[in-house]
N, CA, C, O and CB atoms as a CASP TS submission, in Angstrom:
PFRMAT TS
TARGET T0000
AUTHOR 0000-0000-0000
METHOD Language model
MODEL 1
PARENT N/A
ATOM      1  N   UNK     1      17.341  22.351   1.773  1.00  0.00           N
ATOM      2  CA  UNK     1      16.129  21.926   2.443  1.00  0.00           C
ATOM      3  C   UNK     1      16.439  20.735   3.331  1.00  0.00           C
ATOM      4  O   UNK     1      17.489  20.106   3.200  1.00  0.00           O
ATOM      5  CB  UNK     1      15.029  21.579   1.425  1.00  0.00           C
ATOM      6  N   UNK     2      15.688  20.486   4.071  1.00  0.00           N
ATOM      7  CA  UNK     2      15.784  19.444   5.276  1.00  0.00           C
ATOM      8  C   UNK     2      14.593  18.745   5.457  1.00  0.00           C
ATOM      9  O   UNK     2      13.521  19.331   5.607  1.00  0.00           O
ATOM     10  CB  UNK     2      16.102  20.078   6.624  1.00  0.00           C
ATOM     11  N   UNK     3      14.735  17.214   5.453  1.00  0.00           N
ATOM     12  CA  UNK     3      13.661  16.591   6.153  1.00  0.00           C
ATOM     13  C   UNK     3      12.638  16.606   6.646  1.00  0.00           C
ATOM     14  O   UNK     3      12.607  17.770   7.045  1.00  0.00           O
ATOM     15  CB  UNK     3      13.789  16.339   6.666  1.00  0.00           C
ATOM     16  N   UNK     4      11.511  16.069   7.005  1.00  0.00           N
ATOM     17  CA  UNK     4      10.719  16.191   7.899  1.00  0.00           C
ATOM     18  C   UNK     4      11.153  15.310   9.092  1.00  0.00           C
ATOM     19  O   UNK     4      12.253  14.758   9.118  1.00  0.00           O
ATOM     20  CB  UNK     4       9.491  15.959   7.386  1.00  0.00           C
ATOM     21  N   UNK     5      10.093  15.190  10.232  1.00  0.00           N
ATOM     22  CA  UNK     5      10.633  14.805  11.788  1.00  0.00           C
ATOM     23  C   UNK     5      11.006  13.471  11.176  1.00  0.00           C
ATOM     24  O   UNK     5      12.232  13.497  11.070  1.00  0.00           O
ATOM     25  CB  UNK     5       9.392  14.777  13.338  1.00  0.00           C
ATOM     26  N   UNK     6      10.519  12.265  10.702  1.00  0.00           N
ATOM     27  CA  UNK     6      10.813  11.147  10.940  1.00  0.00           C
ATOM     28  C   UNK     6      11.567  10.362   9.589  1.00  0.00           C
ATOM     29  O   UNK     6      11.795   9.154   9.651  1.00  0.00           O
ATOM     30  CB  UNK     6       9.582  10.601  11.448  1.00  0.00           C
ATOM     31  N   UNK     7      11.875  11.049   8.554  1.00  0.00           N
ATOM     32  CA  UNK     7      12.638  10.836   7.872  1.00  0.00           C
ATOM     33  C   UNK     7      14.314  11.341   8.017  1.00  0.00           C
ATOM     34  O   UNK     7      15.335  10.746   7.675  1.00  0.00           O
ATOM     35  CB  UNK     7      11.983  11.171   6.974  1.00  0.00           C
ATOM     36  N   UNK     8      14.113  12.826   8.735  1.00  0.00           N
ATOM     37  CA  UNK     8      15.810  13.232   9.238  1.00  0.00           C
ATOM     38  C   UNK     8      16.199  12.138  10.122  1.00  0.00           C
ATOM     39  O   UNK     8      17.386  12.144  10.445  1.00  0.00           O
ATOM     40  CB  UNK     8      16.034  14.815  10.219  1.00  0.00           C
ATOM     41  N   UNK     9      15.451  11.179  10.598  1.00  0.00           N
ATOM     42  CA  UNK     9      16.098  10.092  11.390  1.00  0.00           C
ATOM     43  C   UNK     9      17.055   9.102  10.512  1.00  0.00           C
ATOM     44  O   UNK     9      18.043   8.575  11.024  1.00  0.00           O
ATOM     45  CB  UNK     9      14.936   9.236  12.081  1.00  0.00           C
ATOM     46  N   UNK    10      16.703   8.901   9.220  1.00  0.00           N
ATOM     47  CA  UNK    10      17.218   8.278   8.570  1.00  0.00           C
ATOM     48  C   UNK    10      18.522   8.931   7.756  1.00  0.00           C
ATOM     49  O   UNK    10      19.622   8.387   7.657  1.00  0.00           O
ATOM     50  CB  UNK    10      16.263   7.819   7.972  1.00  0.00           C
ATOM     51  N   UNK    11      18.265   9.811   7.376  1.00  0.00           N
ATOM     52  CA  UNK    11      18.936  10.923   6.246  1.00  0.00           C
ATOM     53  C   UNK    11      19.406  12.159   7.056  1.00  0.00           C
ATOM     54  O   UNK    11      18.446  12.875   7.341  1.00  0.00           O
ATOM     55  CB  UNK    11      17.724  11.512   4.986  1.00  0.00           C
ATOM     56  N   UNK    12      20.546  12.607   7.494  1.00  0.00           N
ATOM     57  CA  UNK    12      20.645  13.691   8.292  1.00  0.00           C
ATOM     58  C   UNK    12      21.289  15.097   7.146  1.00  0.00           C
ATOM     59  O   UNK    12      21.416  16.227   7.619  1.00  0.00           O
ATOM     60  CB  UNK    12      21.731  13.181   9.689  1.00  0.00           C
ATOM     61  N   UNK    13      21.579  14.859   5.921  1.00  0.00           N
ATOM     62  CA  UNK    13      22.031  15.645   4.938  1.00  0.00           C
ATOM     63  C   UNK    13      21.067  16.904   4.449  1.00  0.00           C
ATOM     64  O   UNK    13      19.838  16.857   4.397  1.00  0.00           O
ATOM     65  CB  UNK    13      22.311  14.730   3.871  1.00  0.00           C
ATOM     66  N   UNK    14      21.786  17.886   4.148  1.00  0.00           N
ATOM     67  CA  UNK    14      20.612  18.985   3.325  1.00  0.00           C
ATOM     68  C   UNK    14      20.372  18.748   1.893  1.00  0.00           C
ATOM     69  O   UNK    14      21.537  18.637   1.511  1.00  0.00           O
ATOM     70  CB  UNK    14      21.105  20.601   3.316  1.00  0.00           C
ATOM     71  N   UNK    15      19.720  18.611   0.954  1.00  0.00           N
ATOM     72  CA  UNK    15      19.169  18.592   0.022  1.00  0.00           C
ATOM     73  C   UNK    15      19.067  19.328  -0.919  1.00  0.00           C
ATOM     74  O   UNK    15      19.381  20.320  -0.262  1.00  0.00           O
ATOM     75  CB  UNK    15      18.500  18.431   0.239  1.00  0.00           C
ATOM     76  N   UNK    16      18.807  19.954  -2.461  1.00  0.00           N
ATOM     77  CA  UNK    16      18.619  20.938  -2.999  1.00  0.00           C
ATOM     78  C   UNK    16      17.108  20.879  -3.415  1.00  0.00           C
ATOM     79  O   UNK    16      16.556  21.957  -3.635  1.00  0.00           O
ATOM     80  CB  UNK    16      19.586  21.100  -3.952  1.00  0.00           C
ATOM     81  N   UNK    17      16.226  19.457  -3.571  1.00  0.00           N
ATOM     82  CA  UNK    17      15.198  19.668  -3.482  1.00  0.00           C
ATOM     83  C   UNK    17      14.467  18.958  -3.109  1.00  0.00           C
ATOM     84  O   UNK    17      14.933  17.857  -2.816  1.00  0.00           O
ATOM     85  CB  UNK    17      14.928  19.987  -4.147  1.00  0.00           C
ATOM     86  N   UNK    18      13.221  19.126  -2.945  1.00  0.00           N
ATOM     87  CA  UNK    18      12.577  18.385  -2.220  1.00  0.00           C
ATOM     88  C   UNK    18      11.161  18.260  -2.605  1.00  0.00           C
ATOM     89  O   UNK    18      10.613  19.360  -2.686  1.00  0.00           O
ATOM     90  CB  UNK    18      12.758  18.775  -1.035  1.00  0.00           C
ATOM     91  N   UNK    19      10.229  17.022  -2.928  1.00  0.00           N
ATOM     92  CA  UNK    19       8.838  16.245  -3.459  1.00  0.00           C
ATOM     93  C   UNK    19       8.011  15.322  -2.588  1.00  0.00           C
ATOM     94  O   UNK    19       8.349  14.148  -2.439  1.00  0.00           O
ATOM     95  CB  UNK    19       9.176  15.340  -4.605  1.00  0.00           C
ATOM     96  N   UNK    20       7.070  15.766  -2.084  1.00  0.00           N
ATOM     97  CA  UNK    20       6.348  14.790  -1.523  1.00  0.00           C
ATOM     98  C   UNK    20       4.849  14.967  -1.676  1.00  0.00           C
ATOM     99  O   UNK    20       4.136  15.952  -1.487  1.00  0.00           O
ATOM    100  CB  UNK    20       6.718  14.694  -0.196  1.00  0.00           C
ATOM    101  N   UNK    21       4.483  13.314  -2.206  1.00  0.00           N
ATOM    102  CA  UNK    21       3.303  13.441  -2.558  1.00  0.00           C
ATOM    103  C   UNK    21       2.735  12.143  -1.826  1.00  0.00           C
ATOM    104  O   UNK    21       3.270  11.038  -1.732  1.00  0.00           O
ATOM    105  CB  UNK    21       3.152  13.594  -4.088  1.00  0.00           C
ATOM    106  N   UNK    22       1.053  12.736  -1.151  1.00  0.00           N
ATOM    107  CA  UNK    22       0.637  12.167  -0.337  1.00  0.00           C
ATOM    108  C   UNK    22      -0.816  11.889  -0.442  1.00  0.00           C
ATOM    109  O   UNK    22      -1.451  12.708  -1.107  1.00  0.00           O
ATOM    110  CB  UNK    22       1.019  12.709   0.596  1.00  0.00           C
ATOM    111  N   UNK    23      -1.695  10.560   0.258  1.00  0.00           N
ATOM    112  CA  UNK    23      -2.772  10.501  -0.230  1.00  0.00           C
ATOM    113  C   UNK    23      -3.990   9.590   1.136  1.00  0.00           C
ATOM    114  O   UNK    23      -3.952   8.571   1.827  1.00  0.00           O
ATOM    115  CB  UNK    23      -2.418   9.756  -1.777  1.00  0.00           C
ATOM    116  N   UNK    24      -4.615  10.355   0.974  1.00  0.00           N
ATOM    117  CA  UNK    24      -5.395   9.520   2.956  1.00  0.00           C
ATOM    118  C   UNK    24      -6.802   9.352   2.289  1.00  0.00           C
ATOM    119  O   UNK    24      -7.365   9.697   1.250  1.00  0.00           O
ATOM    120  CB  UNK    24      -5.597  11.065   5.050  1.00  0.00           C
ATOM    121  N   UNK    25      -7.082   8.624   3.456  1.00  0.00           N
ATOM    122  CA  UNK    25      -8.492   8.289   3.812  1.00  0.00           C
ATOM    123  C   UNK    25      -8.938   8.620   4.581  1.00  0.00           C
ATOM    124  O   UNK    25      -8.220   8.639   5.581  1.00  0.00           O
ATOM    125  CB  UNK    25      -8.834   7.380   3.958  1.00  0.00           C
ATOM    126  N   UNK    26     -10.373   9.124   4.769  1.00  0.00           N
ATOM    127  CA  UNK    26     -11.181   9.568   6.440  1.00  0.00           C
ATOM    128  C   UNK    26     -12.298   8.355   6.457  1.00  0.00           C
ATOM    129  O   UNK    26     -12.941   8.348   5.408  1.00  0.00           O
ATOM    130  CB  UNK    26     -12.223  11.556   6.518  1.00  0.00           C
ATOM    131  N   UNK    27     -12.734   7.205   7.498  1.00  0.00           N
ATOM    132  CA  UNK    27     -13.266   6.700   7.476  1.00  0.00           C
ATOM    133  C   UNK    27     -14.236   7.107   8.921  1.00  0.00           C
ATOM    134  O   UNK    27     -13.988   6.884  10.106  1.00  0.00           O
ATOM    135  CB  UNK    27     -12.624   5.731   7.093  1.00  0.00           C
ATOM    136  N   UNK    28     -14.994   7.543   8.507  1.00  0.00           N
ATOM    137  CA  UNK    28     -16.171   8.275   9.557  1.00  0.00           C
ATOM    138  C   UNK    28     -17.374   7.079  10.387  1.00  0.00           C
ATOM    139  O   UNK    28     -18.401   6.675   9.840  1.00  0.00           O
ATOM    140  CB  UNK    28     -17.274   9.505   8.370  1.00  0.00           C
ATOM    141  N   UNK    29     -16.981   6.745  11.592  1.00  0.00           N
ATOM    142  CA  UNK    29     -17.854   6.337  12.418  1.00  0.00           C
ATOM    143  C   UNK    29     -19.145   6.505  12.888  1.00  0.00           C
ATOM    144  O   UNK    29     -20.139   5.780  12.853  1.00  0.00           O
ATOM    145  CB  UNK    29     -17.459   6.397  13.025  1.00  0.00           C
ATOM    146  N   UNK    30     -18.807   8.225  13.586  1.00  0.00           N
ATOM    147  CA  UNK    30     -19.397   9.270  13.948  1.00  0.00           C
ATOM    148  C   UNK    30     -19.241  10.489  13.737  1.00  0.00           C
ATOM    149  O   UNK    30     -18.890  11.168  14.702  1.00  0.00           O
ATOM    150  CB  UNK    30     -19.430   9.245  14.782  1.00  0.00           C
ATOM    151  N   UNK    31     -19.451  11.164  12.408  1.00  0.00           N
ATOM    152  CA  UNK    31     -18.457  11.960  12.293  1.00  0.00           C
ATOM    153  C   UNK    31     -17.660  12.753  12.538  1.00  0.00           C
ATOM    154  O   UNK    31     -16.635  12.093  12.708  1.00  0.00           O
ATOM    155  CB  UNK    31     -18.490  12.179  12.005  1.00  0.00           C
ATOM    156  N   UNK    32     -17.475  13.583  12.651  1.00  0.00           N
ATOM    157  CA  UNK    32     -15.573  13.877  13.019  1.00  0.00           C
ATOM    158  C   UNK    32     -15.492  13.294  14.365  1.00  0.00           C
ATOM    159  O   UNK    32     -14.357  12.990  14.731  1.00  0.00           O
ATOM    160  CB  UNK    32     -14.892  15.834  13.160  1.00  0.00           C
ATOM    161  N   UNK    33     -16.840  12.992  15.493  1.00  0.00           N
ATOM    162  CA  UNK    33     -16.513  12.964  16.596  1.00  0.00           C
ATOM    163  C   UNK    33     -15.395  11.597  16.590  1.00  0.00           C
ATOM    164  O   UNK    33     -14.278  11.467  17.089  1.00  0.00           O
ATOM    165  CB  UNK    33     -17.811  12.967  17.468  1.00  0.00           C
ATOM    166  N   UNK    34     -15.988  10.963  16.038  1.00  0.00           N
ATOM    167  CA  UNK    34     -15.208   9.319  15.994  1.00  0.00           C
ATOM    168  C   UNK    34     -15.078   8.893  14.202  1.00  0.00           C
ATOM    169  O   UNK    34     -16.009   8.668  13.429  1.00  0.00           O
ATOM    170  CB  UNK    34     -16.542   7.805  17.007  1.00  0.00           C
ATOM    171  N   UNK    35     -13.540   8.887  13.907  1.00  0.00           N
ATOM    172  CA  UNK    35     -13.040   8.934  12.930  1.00  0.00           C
ATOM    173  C   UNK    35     -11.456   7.699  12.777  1.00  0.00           C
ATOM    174  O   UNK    35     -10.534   7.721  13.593  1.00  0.00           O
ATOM    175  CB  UNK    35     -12.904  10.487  12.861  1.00  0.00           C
ATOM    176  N   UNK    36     -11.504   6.904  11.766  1.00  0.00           N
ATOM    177  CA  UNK    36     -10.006   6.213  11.182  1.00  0.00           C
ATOM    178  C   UNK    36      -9.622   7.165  10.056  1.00  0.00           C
ATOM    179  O   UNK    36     -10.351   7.635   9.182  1.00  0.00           O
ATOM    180  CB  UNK    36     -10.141   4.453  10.473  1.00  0.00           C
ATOM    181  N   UNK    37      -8.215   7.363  10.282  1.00  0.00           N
ATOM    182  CA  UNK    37      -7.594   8.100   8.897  1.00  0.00           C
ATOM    183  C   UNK    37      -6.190   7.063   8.977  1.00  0.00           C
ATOM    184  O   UNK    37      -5.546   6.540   9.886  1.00  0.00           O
ATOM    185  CB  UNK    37      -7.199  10.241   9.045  1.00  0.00           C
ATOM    186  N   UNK    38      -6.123   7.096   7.482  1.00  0.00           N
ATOM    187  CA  UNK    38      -4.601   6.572   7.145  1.00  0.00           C
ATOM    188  C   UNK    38      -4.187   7.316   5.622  1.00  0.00           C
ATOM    189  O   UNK    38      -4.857   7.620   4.635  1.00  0.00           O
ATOM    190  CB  UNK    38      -4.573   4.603   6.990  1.00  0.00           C
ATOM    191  N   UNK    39      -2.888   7.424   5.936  1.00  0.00           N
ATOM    192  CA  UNK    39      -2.342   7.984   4.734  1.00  0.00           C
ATOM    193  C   UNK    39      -1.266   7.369   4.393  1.00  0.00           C
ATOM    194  O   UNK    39      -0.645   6.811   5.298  1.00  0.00           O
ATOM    195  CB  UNK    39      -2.071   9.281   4.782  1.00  0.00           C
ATOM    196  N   UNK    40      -0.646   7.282   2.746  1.00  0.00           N
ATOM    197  CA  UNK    40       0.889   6.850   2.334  1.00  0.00           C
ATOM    198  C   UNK    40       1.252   7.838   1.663  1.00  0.00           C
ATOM    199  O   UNK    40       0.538   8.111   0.698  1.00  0.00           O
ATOM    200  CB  UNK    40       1.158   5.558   1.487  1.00  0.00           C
ATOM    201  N   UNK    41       2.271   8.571   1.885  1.00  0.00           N
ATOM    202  CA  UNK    41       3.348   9.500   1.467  1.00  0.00           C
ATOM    203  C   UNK    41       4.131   8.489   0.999  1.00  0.00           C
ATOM    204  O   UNK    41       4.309   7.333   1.384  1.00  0.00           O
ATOM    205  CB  UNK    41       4.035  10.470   2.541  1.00  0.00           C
ATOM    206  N   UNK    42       4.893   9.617  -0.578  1.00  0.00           N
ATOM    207  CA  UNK    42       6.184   8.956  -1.348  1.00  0.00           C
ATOM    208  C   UNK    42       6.851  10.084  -0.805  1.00  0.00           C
ATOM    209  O   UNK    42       6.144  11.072  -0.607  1.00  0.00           O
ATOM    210  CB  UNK    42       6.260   8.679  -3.183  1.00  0.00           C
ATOM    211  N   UNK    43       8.350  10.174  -0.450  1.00  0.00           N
ATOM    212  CA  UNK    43       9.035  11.569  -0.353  1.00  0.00           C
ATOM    213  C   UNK    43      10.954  11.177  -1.319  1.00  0.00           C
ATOM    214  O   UNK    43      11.388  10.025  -1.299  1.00  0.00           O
ATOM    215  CB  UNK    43       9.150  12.080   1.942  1.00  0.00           C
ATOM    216  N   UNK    44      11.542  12.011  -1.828  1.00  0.00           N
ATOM    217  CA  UNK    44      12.649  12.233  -2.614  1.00  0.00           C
ATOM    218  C   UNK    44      12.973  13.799  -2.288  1.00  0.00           C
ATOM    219  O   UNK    44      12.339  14.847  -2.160  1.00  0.00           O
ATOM    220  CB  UNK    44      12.343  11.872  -4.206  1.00  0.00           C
ATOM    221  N   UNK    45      14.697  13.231  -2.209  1.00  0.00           N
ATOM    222  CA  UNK    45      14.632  14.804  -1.690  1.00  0.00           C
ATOM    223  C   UNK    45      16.122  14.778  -2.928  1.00  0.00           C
ATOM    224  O   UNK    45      16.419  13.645  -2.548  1.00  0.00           O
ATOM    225  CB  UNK    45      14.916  15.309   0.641  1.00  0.00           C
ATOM    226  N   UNK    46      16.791  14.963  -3.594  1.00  0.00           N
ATOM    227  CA  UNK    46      18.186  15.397  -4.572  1.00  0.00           C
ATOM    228  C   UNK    46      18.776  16.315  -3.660  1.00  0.00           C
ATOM    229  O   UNK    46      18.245  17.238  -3.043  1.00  0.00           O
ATOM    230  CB  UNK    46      17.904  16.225  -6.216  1.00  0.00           C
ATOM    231  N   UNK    47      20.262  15.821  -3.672  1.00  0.00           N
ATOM    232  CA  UNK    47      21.410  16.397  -3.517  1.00  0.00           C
ATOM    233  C   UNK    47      22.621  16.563  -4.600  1.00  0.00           C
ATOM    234  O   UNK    47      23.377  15.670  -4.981  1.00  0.00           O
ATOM    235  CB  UNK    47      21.787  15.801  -2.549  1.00  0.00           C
ATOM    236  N   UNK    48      22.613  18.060  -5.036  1.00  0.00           N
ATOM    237  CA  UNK    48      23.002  18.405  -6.377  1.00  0.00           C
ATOM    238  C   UNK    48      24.639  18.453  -6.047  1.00  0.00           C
ATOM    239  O   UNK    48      25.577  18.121  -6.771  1.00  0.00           O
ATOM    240  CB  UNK    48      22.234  19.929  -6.998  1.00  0.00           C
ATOM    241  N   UNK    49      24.636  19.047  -4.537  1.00  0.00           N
ATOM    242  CA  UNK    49      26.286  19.454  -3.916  1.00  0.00           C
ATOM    243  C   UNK    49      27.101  18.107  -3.101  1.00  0.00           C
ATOM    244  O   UNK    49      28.329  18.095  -3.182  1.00  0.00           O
ATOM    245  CB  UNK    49      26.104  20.903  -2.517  1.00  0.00           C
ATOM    246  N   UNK    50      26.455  17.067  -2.378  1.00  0.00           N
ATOM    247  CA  UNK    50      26.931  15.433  -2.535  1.00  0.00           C
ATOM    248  C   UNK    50      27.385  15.525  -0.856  1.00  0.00           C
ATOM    249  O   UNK    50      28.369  14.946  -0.397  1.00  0.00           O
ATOM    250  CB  UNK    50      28.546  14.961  -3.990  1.00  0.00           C
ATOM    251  N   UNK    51      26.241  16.566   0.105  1.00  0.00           N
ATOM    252  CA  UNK    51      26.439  16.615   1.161  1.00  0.00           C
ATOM    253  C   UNK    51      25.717  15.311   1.921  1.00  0.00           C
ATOM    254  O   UNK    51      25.676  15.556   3.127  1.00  0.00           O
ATOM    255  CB  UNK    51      26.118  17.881   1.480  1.00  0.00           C
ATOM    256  N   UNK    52      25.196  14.146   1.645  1.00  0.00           N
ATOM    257  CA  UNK    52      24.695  13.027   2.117  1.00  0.00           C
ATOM    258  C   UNK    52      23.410  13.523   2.514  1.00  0.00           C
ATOM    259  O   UNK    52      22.967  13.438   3.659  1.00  0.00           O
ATOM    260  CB  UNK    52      25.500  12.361   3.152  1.00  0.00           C
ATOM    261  N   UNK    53      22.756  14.106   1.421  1.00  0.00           N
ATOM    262  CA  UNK    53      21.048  14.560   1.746  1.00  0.00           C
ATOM    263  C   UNK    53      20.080  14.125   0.706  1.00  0.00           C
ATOM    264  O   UNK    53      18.963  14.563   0.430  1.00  0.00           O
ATOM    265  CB  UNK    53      20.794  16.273   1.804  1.00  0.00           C
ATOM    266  N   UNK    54      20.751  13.195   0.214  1.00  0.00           N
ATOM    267  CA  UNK    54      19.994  12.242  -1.091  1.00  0.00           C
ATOM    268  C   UNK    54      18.825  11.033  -0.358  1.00  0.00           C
ATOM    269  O   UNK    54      19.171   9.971   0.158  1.00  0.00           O
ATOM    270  CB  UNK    54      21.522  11.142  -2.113  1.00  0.00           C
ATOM    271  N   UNK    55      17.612  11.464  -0.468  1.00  0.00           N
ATOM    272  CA  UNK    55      16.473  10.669  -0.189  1.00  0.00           C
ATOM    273  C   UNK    55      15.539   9.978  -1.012  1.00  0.00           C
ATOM    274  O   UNK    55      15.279  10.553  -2.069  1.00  0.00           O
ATOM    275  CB  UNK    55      15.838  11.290   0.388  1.00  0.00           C
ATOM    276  N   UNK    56      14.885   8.735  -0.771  1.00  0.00           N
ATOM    277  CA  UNK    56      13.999   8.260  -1.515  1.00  0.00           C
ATOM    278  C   UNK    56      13.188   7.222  -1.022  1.00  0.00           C
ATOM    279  O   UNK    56      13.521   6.039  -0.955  1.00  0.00           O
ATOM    280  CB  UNK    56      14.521   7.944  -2.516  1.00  0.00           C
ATOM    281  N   UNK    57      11.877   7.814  -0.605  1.00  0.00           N
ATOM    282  CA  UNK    57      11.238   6.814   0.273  1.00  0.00           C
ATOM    283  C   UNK    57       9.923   7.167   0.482  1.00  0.00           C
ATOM    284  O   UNK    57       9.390   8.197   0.071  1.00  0.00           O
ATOM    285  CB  UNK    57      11.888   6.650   1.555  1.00  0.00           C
ATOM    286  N   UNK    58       9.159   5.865   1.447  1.00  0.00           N
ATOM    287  CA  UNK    58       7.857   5.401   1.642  1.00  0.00           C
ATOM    288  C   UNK    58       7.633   5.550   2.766  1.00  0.00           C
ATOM    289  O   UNK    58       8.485   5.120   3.543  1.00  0.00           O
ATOM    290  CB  UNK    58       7.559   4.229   1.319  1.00  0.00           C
ATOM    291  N   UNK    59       6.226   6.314   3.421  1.00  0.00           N
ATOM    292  CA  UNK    59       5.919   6.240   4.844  1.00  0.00           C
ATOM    293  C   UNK    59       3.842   6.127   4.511  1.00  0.00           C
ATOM    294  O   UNK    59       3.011   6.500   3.683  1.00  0.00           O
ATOM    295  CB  UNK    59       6.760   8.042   5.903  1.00  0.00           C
ATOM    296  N   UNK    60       3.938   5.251   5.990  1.00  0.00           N
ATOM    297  CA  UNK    60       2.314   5.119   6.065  1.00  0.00           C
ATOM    298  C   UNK    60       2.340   5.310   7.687  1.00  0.00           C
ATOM    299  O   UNK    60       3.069   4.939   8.607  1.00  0.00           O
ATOM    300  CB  UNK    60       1.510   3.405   5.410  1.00  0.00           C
ATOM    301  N   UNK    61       1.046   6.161   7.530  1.00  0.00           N
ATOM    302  CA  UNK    61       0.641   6.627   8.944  1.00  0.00           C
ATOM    303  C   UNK    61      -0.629   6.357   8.870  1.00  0.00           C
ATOM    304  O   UNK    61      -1.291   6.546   7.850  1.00  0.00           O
ATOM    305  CB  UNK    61       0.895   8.102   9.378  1.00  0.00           C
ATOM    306  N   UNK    62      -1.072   5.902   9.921  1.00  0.00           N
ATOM    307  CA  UNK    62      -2.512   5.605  10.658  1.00  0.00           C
ATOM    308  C   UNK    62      -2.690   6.215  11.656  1.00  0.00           C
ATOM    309  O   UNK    62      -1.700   6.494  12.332  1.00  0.00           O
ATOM    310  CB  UNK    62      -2.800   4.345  11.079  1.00  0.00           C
ATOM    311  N   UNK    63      -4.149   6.677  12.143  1.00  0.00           N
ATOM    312  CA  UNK    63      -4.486   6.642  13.326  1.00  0.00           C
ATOM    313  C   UNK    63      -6.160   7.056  13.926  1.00  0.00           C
ATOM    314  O   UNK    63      -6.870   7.659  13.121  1.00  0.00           O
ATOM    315  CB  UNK    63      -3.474   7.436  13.788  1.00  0.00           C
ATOM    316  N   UNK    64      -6.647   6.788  15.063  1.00  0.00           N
ATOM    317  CA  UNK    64      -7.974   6.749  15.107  1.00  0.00           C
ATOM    318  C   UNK    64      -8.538   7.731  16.146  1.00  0.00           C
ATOM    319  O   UNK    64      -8.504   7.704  17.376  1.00  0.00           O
ATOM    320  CB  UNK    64      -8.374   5.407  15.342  1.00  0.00           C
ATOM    321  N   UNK    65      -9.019   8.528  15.354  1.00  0.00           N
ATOM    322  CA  UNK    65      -9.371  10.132  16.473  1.00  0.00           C
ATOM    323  C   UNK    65     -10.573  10.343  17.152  1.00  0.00           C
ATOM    324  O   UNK    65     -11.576  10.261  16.444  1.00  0.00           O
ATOM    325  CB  UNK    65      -9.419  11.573  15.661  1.00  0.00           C
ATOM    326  N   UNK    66     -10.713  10.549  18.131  1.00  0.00           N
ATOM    327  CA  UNK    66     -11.677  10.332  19.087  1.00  0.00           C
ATOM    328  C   UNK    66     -12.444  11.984  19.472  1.00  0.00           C
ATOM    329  O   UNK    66     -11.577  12.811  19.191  1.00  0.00           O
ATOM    330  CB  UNK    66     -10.842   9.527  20.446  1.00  0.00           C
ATOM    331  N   UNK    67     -13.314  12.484  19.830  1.00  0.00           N
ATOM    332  CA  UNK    67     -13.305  13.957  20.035  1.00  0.00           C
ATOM    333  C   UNK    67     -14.379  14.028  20.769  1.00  0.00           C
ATOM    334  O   UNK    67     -15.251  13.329  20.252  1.00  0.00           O
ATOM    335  CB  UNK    67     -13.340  14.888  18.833  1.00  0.00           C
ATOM    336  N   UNK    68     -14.743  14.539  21.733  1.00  0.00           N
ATOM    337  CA  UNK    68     -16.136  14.902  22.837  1.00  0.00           C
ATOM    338  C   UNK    68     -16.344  15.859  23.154  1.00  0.00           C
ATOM    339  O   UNK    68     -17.298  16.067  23.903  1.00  0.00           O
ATOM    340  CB  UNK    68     -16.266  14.467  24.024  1.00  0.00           C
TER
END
């Protein structure tokens, strides 16, 4: 298994497995039209064969969606 986009930046190895658990917020203005969301993902990925695809890490994403 392989990465997602912004963690293969860090880790370029294949993996044997792979866990990610994730958790957001929708904070509603207007609703859906005008919306804040943020989320924090944990992700771990094991490398059983020692190809440099051993991961273990934290990401937070934000962002504020607009729609008309």
């Amino acid at each position: 298994m392989r990465l997602g986009r912004y963690e293969k930046a860090i880790v370029e190895g294949i993996g044997n497995k792979y866990n990610e658990i994730y958790a957001g917020i929708n904070i509603y203005f207007y609703g859906q039209k005008f919306k804040w969301q943020a989320g924090l993902q944990y992700t771990t990925m094991e490398d059983i064969s020692g190809d440099d695809g051993k991961y273990e890490g934290w990401g937070l994403s934000r962002g504020l969606r607009l729609y008309w």
